[in-house]
C-alpha positions in Angstrom: -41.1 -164.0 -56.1 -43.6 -161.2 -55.5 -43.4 -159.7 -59.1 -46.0 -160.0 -61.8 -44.0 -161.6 -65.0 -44.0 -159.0 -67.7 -44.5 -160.8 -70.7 -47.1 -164.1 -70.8 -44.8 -167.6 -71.8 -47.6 -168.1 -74.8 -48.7 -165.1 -77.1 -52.2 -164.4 -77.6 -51.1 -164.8 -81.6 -50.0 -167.9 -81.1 -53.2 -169.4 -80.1 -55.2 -171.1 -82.7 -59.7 -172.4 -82.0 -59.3 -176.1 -82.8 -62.7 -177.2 -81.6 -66.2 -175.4 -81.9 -69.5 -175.9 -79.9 -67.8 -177.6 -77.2 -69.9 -176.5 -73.9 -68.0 -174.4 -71.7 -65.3 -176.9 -71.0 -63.1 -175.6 -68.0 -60.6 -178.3 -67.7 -58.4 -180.3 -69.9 -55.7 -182.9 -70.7 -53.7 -183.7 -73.7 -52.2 -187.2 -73.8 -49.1 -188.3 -75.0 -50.3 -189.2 -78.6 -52.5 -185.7 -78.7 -55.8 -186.7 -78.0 -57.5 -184.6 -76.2 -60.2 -184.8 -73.4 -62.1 -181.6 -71.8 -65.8 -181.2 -70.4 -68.9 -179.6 -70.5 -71.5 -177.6 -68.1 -73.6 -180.8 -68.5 -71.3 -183.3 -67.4 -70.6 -183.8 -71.3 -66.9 -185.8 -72.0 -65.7 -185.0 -75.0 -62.1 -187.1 -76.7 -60.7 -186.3 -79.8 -57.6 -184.7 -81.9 -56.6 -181.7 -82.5 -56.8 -182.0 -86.1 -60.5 -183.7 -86.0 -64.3 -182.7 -84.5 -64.5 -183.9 -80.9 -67.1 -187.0 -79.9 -68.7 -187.4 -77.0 -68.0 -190.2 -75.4 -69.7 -189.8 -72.1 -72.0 -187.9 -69.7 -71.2 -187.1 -65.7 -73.7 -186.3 -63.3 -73.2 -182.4 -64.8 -70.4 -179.7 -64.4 -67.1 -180.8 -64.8 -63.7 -179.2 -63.6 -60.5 -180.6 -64.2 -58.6 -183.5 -65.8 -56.0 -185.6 -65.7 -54.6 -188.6 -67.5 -53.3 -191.9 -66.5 -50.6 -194.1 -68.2 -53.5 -196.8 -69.6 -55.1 -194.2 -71.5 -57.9 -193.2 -68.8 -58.7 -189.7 -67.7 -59.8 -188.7 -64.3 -62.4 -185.9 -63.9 -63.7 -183.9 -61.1 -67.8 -183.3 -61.2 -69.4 -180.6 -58.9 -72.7 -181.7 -59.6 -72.6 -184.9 -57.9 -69.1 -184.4 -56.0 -66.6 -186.7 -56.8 -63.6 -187.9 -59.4 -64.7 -189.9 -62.5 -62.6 -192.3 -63.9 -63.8 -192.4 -68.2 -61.8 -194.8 -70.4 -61.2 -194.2 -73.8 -64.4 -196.3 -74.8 -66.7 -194.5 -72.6 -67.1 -196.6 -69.6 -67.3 -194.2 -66.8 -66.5 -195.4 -62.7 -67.0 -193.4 -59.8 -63.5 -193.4 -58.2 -63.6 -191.4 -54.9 -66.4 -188.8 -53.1 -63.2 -187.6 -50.5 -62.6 -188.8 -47.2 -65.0 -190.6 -45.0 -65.0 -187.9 -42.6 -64.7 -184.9 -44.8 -66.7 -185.4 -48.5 -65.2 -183.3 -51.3 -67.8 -180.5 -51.8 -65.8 -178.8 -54.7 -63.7 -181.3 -56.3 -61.8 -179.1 -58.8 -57.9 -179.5 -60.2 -56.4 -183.0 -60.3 -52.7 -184.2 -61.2 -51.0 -187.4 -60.2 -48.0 -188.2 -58.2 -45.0 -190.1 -59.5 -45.8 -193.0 -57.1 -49.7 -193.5 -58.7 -51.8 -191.1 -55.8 -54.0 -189.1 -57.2 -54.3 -185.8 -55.7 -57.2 -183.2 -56.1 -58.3 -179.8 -54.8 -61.1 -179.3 -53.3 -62.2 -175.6 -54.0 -64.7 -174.9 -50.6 -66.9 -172.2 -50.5 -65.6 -168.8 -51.8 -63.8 -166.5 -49.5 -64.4 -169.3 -46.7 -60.6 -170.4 -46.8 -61.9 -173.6 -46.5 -60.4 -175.3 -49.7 -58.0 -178.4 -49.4 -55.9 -181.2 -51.0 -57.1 -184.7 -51.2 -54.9 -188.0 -52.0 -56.4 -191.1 -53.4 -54.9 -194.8 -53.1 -54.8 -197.5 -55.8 -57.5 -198.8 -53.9 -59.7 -195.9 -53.7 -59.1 -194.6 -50.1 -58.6 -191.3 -49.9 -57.5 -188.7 -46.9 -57.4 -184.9 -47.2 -53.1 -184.1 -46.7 -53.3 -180.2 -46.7 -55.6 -177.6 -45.5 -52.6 -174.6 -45.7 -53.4 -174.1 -49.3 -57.0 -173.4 -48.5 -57.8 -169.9 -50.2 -60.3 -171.8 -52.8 -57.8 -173.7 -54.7 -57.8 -174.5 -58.4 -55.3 -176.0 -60.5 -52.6 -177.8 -59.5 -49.4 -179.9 -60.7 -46.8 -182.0 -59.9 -43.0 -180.6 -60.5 -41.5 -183.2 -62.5 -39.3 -184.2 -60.0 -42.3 -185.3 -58.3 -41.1 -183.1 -54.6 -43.5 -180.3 -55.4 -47.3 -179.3 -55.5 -48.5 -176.2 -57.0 -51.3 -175.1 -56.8 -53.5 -172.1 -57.9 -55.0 -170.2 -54.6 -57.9 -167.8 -56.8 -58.5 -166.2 -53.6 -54.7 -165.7 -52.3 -54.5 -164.5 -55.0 -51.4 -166.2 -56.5 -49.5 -169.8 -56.5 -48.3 -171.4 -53.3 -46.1 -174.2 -53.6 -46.0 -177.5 -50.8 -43.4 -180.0 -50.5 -43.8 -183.7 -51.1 -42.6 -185.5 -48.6 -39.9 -188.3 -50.2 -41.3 -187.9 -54.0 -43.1 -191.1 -53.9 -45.7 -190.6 -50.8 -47.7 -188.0 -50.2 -47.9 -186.7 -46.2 -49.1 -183.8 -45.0 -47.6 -181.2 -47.4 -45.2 -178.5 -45.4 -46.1 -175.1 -47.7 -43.4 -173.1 -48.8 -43.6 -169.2 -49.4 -46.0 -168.2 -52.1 -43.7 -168.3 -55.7 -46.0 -165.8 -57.4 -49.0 -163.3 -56.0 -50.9 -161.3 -58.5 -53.3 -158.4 -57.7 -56.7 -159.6 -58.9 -58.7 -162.9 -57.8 -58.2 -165.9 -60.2 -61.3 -167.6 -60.5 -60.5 -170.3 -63.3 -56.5 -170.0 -64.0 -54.9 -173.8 -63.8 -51.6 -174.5 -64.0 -50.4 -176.9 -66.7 -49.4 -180.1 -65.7 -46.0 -180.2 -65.2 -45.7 -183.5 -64.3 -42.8 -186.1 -67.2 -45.8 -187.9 -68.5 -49.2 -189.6 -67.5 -49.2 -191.5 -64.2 -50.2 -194.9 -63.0 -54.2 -195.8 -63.4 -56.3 -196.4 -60.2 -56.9 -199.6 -59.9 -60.6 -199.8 -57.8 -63.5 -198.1 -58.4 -67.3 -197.7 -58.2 -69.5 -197.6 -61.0 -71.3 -194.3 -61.9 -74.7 -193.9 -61.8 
């Protein structure tokens, strides 16, 4: 599919401001009872409702990207400050989770979404224009192993298909959406990537796919605490 869609799926009328002087949060993830989590420049974690003022609950090393949400009510955010994925639970307490692979750190952690079998897989972004960008999985037990370097054109967002056999993911300097294969829907190997589903004619800096993923994931069982 090389053609631009001519009409966007939301309206720009149909968007309603629920929360003011939130700072500059980039990512975001609703859960399945509608709270919502998002961060700021300064590594600020904000929960709340829609219908409510946000708290914050925590504080990263400093700018956070994206989110995502497992099924005990924790959400996982990437931090470009101090590199890494953050594990925050709903009461604040805030563990370090993975810094990539031991032979390749994650320099630009950015999108996150999880698997149907528990893995938790994030973008790293690279350097702009470098095409240096890849995807990194992450064990129950905290290993984690980069499993693409196709999709390497700074990626962004990503998501799971919600049969679990599909990765998209945002390439801002493609630019478009490429889309890799999941091996057996469980286990995530080194992705084989399919022909880009959608290239548009400017860069996309911060556009992130929603996740498309049936419902919140499995939690991550081991994990280092923050500093």
């Amino acid at each position: 599919m090389d053609e631009i869609a001519s009409e966007p799926i939301v309206q720009v009328e149909a968007v309603e401001l629920i929360w003011h002087g939130v700072d500059h949060p980039e990512g975001l993830a609703v859960a399945d009872d509608g709270t919502v989590w998002c961060g700021g420049e300064e590594g600020q974690i904000y929960r709340g409702s829609a219908d409510a003022e946000p708290v914050q609950i925590a504080t990263l090393p400093g700018r956070t990207l994206g989110f995502a949400l497992d099924a005990a009510g924790n959400a996982y955010c990437a931090d470009m400050t101090r590199p890494g994925i953050y594990r925050i639970a709903p009461s604040g307490e805030v563990d370090l989770i993975s810094q990539g692979a031991p032979d390749r750190p994650t320099e630009v952690p950015n999108g996150l979404a999880f698997l149907p079998s528990g893995e938790l897989l994030f973008a790293d972004s690279g350097a702009w224009g470098a095409g240096d960008g890849r995807i990194y999985a992450v064990e129950a037990d905290g290993e984690t192993r980069v499993v693409d370097t196709s999709a390497n054109g700074f990626p962004n967002g990503i998501a799971v298909s919600p049969d679990g056999m599909n990765l998209a993911v945002v390439e801002s300097t493609l630019p478009g959406v490429t889309l890799l294969d999941v091996a057996d829907g469980a286990r995530l190997s080194p992705l084989v990537r399919s022909p880009v589903i959608q290239r548009l004619n400017s860069n996309l800096r911060d556009a992130r796919p929603g996740d498309l993923a049936d419902g919140p994931m499995h939690p991550i069982a081991s994990a280092r605490k923050a500093a």
